[in-house]
C-alpha positions as a Python dict, from the first residue, in 0.01 Angstrom:
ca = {
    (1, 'X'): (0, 0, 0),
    (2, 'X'): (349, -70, 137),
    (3, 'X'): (388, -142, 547),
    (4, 'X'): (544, 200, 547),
    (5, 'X'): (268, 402, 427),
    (6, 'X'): (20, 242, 670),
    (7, 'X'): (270, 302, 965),
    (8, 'X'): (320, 651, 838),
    (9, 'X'): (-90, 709, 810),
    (10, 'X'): (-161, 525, 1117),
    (11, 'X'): (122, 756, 1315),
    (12, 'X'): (-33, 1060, 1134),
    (13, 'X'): (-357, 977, 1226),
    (14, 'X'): (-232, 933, 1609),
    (15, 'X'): (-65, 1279, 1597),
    (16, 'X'): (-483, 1387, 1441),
    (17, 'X'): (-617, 1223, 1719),
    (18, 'X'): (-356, 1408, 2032),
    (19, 'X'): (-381, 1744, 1853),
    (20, 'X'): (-766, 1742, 1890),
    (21, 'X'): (-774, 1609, 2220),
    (22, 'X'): (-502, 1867, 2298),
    (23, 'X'): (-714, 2144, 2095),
    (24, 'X'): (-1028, 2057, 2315),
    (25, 'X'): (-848, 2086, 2645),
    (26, 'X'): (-708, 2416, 2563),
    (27, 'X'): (-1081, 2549, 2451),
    (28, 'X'): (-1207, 2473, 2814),
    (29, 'X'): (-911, 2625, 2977),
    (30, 'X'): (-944, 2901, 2724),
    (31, 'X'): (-1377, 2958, 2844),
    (32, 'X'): (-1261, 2910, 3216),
    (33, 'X'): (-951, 3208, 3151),
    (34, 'X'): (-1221, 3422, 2988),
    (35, 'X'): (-1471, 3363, 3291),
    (36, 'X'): (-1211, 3408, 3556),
    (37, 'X'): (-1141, 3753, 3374),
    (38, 'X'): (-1456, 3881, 3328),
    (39, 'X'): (-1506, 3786, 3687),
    (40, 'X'): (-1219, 4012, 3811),
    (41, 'X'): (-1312, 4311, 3531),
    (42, 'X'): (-1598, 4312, 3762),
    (43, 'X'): (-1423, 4305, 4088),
    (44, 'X'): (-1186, 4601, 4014),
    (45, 'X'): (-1489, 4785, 3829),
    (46, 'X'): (-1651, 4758, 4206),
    (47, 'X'): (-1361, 4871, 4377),
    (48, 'X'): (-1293, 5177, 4090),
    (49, 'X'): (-1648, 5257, 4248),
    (50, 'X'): (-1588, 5244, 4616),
    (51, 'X'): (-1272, 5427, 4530),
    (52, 'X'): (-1458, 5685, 4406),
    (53, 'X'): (-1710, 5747, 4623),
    (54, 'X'): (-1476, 5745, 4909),
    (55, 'X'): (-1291, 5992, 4755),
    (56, 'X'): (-1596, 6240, 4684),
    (57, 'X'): (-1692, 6173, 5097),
    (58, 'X'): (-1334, 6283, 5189),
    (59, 'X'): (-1360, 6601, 4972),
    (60, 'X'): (-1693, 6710, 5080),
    (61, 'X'): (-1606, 6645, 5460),
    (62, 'X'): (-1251, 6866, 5404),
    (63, 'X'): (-1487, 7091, 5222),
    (64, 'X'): (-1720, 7109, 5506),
    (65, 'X'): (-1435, 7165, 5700),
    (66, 'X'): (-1266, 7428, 5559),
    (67, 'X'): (-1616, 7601, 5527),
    (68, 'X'): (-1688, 7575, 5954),
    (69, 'X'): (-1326, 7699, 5984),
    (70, 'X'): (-1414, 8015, 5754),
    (71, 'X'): (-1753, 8061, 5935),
    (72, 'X'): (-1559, 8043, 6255),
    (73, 'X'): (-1320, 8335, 6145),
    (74, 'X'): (-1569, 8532, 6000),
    (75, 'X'): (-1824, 8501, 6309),
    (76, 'X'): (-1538, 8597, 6549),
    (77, 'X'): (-1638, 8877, 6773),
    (78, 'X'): (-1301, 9080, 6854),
}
């Protein structure tokens, strides 16, 4: 083999050597992206909930409301 071919193999074998160290580092950002997401999936899926069950106490407390201000009118003695 000429001088050339064993710079050229021992460059390509350099640019082997960075592109797995480079695929390795993006694998454990890529685990700690999925984490951190699946981590805030559950955070908004929590507040979806409280949301939710805010919004069901606000209806049933207008409901009740409403329903006290009918009894009121229909109770009324004239």
């Amino acid at each position: 083999m000429t001088e050339v071919d064993h710079v050229a193999r021992d460059n390509a074998n350099r640019a082997i050597s960075l592109i797995e160290a480079h695929e390795r580092i993006c694998s454990e950002r890529q685990g700690h992206i999925i984490q951190n997401l699946s981590e805030l999936k559950r955070g908004v899926e929590g507040l979806y909930r409280r949301f939710w069950t805010v919004a069901v106490g606000v209806i049933a407390l207008l409901i009740s409301a409403c329903g006290g201000l009918i009894y009121l009118i229909l109770t009324r003695v004239p």
